[in-house]
OpenMM code with the backbone's topology and positions (N, CA, C; nanometers):
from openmm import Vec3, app, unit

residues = "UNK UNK UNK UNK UNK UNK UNK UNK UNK UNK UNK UNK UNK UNK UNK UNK UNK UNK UNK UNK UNK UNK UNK UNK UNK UNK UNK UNK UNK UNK UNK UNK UNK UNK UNK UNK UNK UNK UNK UNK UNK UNK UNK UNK UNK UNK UNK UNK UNK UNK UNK UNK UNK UNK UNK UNK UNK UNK UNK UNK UNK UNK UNK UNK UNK UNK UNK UNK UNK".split()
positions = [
    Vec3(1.8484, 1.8551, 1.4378),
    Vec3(1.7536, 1.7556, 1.3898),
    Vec3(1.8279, 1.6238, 1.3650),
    Vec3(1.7695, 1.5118, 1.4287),
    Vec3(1.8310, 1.3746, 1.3909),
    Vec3(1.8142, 1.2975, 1.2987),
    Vec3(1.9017, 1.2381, 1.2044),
    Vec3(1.8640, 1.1376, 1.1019),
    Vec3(1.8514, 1.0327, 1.1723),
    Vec3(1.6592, 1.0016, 1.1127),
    Vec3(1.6431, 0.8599, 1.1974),
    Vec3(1.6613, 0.7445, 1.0886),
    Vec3(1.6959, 0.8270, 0.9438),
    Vec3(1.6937, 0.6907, 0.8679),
    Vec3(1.7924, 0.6006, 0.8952),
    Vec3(1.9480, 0.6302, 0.9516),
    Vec3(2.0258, 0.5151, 1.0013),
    Vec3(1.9631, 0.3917, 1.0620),
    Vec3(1.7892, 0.4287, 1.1333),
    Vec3(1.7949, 0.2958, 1.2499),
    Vec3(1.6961, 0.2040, 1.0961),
    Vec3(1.6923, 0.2485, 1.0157),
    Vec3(1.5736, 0.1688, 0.9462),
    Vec3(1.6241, 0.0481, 0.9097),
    Vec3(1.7204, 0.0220, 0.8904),
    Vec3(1.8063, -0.1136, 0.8836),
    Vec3(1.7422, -0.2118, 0.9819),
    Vec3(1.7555, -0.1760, 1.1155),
    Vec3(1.7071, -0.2215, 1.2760),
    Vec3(1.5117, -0.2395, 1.2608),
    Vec3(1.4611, -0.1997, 1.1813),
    Vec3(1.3345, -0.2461, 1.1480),
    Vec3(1.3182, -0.3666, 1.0570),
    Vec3(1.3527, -0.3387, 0.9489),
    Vec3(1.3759, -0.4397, 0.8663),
    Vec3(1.4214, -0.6087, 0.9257),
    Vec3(1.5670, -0.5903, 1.0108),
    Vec3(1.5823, -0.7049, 1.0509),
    Vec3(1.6888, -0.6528, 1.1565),
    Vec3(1.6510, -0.7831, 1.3046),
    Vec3(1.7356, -0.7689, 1.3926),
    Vec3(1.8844, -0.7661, 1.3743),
    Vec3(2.0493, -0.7215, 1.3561),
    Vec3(2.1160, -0.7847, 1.3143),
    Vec3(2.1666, -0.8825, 1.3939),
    Vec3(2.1450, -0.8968, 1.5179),
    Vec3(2.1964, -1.0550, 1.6135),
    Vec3(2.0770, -1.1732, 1.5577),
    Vec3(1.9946, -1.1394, 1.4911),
    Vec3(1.9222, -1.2306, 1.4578),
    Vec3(1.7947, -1.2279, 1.4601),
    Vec3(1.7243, -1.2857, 1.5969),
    Vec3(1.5840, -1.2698, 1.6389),
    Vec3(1.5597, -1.1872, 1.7119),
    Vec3(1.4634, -1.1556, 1.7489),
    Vec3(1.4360, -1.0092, 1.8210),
    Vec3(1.4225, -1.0885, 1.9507),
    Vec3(1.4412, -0.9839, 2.0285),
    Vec3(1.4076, -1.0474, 2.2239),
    Vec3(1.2912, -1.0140, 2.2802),
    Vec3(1.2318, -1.0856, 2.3665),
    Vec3(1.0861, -1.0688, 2.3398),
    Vec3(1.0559, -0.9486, 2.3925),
    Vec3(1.1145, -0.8279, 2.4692),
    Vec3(1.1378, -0.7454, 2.4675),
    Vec3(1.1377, -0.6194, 2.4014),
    Vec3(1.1798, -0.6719, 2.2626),
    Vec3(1.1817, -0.5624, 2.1370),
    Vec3(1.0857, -0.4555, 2.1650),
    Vec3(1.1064, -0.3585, 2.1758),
    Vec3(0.9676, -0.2962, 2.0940),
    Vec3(0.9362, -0.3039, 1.9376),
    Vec3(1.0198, -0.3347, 1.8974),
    Vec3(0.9846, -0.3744, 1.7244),
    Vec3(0.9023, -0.4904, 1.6843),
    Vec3(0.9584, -0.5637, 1.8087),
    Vec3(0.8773, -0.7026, 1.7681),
    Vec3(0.7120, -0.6762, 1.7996),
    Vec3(0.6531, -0.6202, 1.7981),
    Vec3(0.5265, -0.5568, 1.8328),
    Vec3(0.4898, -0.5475, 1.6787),
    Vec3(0.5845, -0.4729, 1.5791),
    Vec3(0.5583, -0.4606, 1.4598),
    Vec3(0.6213, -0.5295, 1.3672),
    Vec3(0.6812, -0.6536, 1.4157),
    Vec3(0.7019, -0.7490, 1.3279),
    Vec3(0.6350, -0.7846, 1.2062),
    Vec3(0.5209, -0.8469, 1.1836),
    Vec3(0.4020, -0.8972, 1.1197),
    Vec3(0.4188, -0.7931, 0.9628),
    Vec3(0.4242, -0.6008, 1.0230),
    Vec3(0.4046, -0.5470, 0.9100),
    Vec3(0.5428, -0.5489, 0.7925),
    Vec3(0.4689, -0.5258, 0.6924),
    Vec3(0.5618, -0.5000, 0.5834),
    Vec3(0.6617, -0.3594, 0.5753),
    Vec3(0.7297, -0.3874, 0.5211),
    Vec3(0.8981, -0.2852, 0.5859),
    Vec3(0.8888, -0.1613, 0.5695),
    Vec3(0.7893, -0.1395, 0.4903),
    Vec3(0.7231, 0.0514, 0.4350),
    Vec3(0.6427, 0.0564, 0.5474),
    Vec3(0.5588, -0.0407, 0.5886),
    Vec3(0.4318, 0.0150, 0.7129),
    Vec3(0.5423, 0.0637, 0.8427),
    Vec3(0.6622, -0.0374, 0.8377),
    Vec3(0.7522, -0.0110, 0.9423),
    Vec3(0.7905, 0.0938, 0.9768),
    Vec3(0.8465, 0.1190, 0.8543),
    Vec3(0.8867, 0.2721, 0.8490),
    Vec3(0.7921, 0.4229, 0.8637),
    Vec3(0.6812, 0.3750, 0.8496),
    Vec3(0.5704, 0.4843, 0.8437),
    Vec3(0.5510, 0.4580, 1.0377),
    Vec3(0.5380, 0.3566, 1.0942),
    Vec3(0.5107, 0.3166, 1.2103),
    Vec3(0.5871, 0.4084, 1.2855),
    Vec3(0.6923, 0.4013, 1.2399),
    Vec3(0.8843, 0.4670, 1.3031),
    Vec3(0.8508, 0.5988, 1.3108),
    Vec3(0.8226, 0.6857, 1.1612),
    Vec3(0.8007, 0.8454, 1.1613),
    Vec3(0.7285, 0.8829, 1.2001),
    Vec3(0.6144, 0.8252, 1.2427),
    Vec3(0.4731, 0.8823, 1.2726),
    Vec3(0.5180, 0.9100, 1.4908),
    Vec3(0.6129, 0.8006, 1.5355),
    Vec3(0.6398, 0.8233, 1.6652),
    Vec3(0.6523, 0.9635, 1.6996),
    Vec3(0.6618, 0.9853, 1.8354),
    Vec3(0.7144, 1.1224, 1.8452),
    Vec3(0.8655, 1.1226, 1.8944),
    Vec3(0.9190, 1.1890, 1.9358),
    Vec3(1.0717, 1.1726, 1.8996),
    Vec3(1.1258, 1.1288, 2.0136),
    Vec3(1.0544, 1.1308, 2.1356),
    Vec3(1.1194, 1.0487, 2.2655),
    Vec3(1.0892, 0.8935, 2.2764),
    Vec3(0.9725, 0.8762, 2.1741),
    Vec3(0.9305, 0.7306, 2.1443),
    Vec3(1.0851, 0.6335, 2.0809),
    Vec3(1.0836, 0.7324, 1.9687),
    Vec3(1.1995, 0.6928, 1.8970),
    Vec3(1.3413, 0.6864, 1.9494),
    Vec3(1.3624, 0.7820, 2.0670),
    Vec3(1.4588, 0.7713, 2.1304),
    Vec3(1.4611, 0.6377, 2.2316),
    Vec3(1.3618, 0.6316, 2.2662),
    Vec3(1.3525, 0.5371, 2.3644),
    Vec3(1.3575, 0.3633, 2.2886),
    Vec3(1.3348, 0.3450, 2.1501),
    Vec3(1.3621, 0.2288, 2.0378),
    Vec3(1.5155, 0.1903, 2.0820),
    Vec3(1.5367, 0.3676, 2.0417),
    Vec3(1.6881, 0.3332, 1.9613),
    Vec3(1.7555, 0.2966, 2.0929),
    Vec3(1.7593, 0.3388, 2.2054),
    Vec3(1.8429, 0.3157, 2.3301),
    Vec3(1.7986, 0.1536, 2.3770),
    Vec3(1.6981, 0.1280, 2.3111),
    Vec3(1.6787, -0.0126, 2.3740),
    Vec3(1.7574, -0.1031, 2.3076),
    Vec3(1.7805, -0.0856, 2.1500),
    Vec3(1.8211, -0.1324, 2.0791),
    Vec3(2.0082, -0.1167, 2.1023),
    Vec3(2.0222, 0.0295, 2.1680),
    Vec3(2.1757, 0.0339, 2.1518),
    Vec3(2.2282, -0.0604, 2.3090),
    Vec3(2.1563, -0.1192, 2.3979),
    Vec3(2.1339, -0.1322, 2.5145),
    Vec3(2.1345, -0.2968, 2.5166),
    Vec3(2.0391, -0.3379, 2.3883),
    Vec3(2.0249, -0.5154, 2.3598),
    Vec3(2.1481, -0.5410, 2.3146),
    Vec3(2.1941, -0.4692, 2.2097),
    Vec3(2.3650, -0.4895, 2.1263),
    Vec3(2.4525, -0.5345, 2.1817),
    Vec3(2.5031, -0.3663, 2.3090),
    Vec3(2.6004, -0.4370, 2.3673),
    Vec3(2.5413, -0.5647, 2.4918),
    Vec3(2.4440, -0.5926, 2.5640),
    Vec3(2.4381, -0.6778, 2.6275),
    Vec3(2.4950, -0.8223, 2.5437),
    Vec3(2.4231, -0.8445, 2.4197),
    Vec3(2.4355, -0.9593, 2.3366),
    Vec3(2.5875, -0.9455, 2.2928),
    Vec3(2.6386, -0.8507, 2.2912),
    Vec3(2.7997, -0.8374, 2.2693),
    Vec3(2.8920, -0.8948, 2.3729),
    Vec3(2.8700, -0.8686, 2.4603),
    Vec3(2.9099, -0.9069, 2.5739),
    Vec3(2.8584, -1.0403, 2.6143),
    Vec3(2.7660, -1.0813, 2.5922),
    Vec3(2.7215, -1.2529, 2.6446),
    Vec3(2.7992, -1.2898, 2.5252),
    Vec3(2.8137, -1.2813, 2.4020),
    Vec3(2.8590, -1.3369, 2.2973),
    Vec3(3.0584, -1.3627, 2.3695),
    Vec3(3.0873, -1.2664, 2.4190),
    Vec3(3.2372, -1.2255, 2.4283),
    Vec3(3.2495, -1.3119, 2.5903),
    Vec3(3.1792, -1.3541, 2.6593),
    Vec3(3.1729, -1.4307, 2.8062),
    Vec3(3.1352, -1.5604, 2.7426),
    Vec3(3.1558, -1.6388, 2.6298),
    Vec3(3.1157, -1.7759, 2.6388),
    Vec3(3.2270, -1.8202, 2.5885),
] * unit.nanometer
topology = app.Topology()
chain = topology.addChain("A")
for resn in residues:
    res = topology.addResidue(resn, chain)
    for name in ("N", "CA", "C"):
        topology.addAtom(name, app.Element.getBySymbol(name[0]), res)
């Protein structure tokens, strides 16, 4: 079983900053950080997989444009 509370940080707020329009989070921007989180658990678990890989996927891209300028 996976702890998904590590990604709840990544709801709350992008840490590169703004979200890409891309996000799937940014879809649930607008709500407040408890609806977020209810938004998050209620997924089913390939939903959530598929967040988190986008998210581990935006990182290093933005890591790497950050590290090429």
């Amino acid at each position: 079983m996976q702890d998904w509370t590590i990604f709840y940080g990544n709801l709350f707020m992008c840490p590169a900053g703004e979200r890409v329009d891309d996000c799937p989070i940014r879809l649930i921007e607008y709500l407040p950080f408890i609806e977020k989180i209810n938004w998050f658990n209620e997924l089913p678990k390939e939903e959530k997989q598929k967040i988190v890989m986008h998210h581990d996927a935006c990182s290093a891209k933005r890591e790497k444009d950050k590290k090429d300028k």
